[in-house]
C-alpha positions in Angstrom: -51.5 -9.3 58.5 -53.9 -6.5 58.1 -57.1 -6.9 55.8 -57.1 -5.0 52.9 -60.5 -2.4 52.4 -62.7 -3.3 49.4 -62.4 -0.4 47.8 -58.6 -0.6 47.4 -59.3 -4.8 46.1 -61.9 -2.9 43.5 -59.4 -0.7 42.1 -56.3 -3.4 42.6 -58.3 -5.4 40.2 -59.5 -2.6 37.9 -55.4 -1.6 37.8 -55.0 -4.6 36.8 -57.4 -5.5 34.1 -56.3 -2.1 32.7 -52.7 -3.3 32.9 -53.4 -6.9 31.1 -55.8 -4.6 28.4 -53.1 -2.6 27.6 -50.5 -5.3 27.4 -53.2 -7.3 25.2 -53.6 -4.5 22.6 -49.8 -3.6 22.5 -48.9 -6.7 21.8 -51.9 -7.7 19.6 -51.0 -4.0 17.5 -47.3 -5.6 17.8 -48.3 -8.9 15.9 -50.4 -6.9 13.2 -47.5 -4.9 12.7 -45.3 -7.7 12.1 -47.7 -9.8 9.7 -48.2 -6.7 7.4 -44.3 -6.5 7.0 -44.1 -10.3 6.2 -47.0 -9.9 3.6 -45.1 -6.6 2.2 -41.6 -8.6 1.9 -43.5 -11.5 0.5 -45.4 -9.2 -2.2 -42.0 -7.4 -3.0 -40.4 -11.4 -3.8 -43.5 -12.4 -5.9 -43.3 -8.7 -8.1 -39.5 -9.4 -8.6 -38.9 -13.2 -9.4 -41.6 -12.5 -12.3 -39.7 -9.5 -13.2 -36.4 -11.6 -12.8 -38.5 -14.3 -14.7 -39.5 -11.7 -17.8 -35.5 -10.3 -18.1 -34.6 -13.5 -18.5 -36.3 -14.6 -21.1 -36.1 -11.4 -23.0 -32.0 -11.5 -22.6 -32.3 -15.5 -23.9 -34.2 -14.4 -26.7 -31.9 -11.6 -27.6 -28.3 -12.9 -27.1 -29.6 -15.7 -29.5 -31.2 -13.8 -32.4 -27.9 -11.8 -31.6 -26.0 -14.7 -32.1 -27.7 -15.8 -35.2 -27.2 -12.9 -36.9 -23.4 -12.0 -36.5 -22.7 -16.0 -37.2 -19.8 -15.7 -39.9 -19.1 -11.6 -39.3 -15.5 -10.4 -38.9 -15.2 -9.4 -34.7 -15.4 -5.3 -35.6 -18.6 -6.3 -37.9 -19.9 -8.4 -34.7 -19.5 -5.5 -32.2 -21.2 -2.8 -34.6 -24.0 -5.0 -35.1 -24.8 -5.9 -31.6 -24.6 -2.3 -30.7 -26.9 -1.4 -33.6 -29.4 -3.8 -32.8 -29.6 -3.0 -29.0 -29.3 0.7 -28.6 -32.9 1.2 -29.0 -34.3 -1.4 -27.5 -36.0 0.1 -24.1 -38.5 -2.0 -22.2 -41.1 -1.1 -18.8 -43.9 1.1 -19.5 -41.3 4.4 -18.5 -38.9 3.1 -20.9 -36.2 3.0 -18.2 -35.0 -0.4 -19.4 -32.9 -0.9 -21.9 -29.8 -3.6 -23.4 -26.3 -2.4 -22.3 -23.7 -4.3 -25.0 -20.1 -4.9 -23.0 -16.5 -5.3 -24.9 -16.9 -8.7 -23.8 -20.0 -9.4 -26.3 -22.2 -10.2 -23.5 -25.7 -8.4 -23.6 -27.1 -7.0 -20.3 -30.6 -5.7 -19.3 -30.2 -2.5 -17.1 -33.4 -1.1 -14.9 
């Protein structure tokens, strides 16, 4: 077996140092990468169950003041007044949100 020189040992090693450095930082910028994503999706859920959470509440509170309101009303009378009372409701600070009344009586919040 022949004996290798120094100075190819010296720059085996520094090859591969360099090699592990760069495999260290890839995979370190790889990880990062990753983690921010999580945190992003994660963000996204928290924003939308508290919007989920507010459209809710706001479609509770309206089907039953709705509900109280047309108690006793003949069906056309019913329908009328539901589509009275949510055709100018808009909500979010664009005003973008808004009630959408379906044949079924049902009241819907649309984004």
């Amino acid at each position: 077996m022949k004996k290798i020189n120094i100075t190819t040992r010296l720059l085996l090693l520094i090859g591969v140092f360099v090699f592990l450095m760069v495999l260290v930082i890839v995979l370190m910028i790889r990880s990062l990468n990753v983690l921010n994503q999580k945190t992003i999706d994660q963000t996204v859920e928290t924003m939308l169950s508290g919007e989920k959470g507010k459209l809710k509440v706001a479609t509770h509170s309206l089907a039953n003041a709705i509900s109280e309101v047309i108690k006793g009303m003949a069906k056309n009378d019913q329908e009328e007044t539901i589509r009275t009372m949510v055709e100018n409701i808009r909500y979010e600070e664009d005003k973008s949100g808004y009630f959408l009344h379906t044949v079924t009586l049902h009241v819907l919040p649309c984004l």
